[in-house]
Phi, psi and omega in degrees: 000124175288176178312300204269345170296291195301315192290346158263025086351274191300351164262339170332295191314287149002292169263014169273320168315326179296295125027283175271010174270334195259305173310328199278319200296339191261340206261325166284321197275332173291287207276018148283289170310286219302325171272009160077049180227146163289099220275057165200018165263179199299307161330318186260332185297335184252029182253055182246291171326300243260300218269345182283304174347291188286284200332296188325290167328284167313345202229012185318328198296329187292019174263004230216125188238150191294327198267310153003295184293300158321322219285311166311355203221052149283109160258163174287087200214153164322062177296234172223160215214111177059054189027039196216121184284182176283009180234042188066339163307157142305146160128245185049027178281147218226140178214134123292137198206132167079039171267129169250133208222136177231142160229194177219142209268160197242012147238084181164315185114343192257158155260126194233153195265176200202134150244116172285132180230143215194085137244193155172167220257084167323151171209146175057287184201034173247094188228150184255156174286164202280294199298332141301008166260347164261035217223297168304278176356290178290330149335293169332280223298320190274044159213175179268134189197169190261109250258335167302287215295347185283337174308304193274328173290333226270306190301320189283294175325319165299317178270004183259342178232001163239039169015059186288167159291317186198131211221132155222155190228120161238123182255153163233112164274162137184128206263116187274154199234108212244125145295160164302195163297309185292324186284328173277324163263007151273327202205096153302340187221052159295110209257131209245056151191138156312129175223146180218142155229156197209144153266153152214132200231180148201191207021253201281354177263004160334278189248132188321336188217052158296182178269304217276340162295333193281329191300293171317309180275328166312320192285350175281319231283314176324348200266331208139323233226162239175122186280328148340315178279358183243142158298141180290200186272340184256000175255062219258106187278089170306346189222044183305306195287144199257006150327295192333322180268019202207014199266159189209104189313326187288339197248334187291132169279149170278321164303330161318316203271317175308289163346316208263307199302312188316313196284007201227326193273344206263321162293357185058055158247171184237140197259004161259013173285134174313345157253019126327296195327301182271346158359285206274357137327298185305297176330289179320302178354274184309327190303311207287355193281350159234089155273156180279153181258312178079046194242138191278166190260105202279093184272058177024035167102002214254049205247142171328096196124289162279343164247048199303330181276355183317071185023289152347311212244057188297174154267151198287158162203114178291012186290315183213166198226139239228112155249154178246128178236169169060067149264144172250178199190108134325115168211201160208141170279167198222030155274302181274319188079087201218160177239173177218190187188187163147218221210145196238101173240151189278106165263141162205192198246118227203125155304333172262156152267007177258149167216164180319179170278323179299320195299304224272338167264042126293308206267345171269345172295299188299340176271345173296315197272329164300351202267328180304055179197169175293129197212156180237147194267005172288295188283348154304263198331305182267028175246347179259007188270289211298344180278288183306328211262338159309327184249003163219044180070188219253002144287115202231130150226162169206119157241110187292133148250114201213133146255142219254142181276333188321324182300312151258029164238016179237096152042336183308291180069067185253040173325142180094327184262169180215202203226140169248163163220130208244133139212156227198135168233145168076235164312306203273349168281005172271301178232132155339297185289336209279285176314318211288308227270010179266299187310357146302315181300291208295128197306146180317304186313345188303000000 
């Protein structure tokens, strides 16, 4: 490709981003209206943009070609000749381990996190730089995909362009799995996440049960994983994503659906390839579960005042301090429309150490019911402060704990952390000692 060849590439390349940001950015203000929110309050105004961004970002590989990557970054180093090392031996297998990777899952739309594992078998006087095999990886890994098939491109590329003896691929996947409404106040021991792992191997890693696989996964095994725990490449598990089961075709807006194909045809996928197809269904699904209701939050009499003898509501005794901690919470950010989730715990000051069984799901109701809606977790923390404090007097603290998907899908790719947040009413906003000594209560593991 020539010079003035290549610069009209790159505007092309341009002005199709362009192009489909404005479409995904017109494609955010519809599945807004759909959720009954004001696209022009402060919060909102700008997450159309915001979420064409993260979109953008997240799905870069399809701009991005693998022999690019690779082609510069060979060297002339000793391989294998025939699976025969230079010192007559087998071996020379080369690992990578423990790339953290995020995609988007591509039937639902979420983002789900990926620990990578990448080896392979130099051959003849061709070995690649390391950082390009996590380089490669992530081209893939930056589109919307499945987890077999992303195992199987990372492999089949790696081996069409550093011509190796052999290439392997292990993903450890996991997709988090947001209950309904209902399903987060019933069922305590909901799990809010999916996990898989998948292989792939190719040339001497051909076949699963070769000897040069017990080598790769031995150096894994420490990890967890076991070739028994990954799917090969021929078992390609359709129904990992737990959307696939909860979708409900029927719940569907059609401008909605219009909407989400619009964001995928904008990505330059076609929402009529087949495991697409139910895709912008799913989406909507999941979408609708913070819909705004605008319906006020009915704490069935149980409010500080009207029910002053209530149980719920002891007389305060300042001796000690009383907690509910690990109430769990659901939410979507309503910057990205990313979702994000973790745990809410509550102190206040109590004559019990305790409050009832009704007290402990009241108060897991509220935390449920601010989390269902587009939310920043900052204005979460103090609408479960201000709630809590009708009902269990008017000394309060509350800290939220969450980790935000927002964090690994936009380029930060700050996996593993996660963001606390604080608010104090009454007594713990006054004294010092009061916070310190609830924030000792709550466990490191939360």
């Amino acid at each position: 490709m020539g010079v003035l060849d290549e610069c009209h590439y790159n505007v092309g390349v341009e002005n199709r981003v362009s192009v489909g940001s404005v479409a995904i950015e017109d494609a955010v203000r519809v599945l807004l209206l759909g959720l009954g929110e004001d696209i022009n309050r402060e919060g909102l105004r700008k997450t159309p943009l915001r979420v064409a961004k993260a979109l953008r970002d997240g799905t870069r590989g399809y701009l991005q070609n693998v022999k690019d990557i690779v082609s510069g970054a060979l060297f002339p180093e000793s391989g294998l000749e025939s699976s025969v090392g230079s010192a007559g031996g087998a071996g020379g297998l080369v690992i990578v381990r423990d790339l953290d990777l995020f995609s988007y899952c591509e039937s639902c739309l979420l983002p789900f996190q990926i620990k990578c594992h990448v080896g392979y078998i130099p051959s003849g006087q061709r070995v690649v730089g390391l950082s390009k095999l996590s380089r490669v990886a992530e081209v893939f890994a930056k589109r919307l995909q499945d987890p077999q098939r992303l195992a199987n491109e990372i492999c089949a590329a790696l081996q069409h362009s550093i011509k190796p003896t052999g290439v392997a691929v292990v993903l450890q996947c996991s997709h988090i799995h947001f209950p309904n409404f209902q399903t987060a106040l019933f069922d305590p021991n909901h799990q809010g996440c999916v996990k898989l792992s998948v292989m792939s191997g190719s040339g001497a890693f051909d076949d699963e049960k070769a000897s040069i696989w017990t080598d790769f996964l031995g150096l894994l095994r420490f990890r967890g994983l076991t070739a028994d725990d990954a799917h090969s490449r021929g078992s390609l598990d359709k129904s990992w994503c737990p959307s696939r089961t909860i979708c409900k075709m029927a719940a569907s807006d059609p401008p909605l659906l219009a909407a989400v194909s619009s964001i995928l045809y904008a990505l330059g996928e076609d929402p009529l390839r087949e495991d697409l197809v139910d895709t912008p269904a799913r989406f909507v699904n999941w979408l609708m579960n913070f819909k705004n209701s605008n319906v006020d939050m009915k704490l069935n009499g149980f409010v500080r005042g009207s029910k002053r003898e209530s149980s719920l509501a002891p007389p305060r005794d300042f001796s000690h301090i009383c907690s509910e901690l690990n109430l769990l919470f659901w939410s979507q950010c309503e910057h990205h429309l990313l979702p994000f989730h973790g745990v809410v715990h509550i102190g206040y000051y109590s004559s019990s150490r305790v409050i009832s069984n009704v007290g402990k799901s009241l108060l897991q109701s509220v935390v449920q019911f601010y989390g269902f809606k587009l939310q920043v977790q900052e204005r979460l923390t103090r609408q479960v402060a201000e709630v809590a404090s009708s009902i269990l007097g008017e000394d309060v603290i509350v800290v939220v704990e969450a980790s935000h998907t927002c964090m690994i899908s936009r380029g930060i790719e700050k996996l593993g952390s996660s963001t606390a947040t604080i608010a104090v009413l009454g007594r713990f906003s006054t004294d010092p000692t009061a916070r310190a000594k609830f924030l000792q209560i709550i466990p490191s593991s939360a």
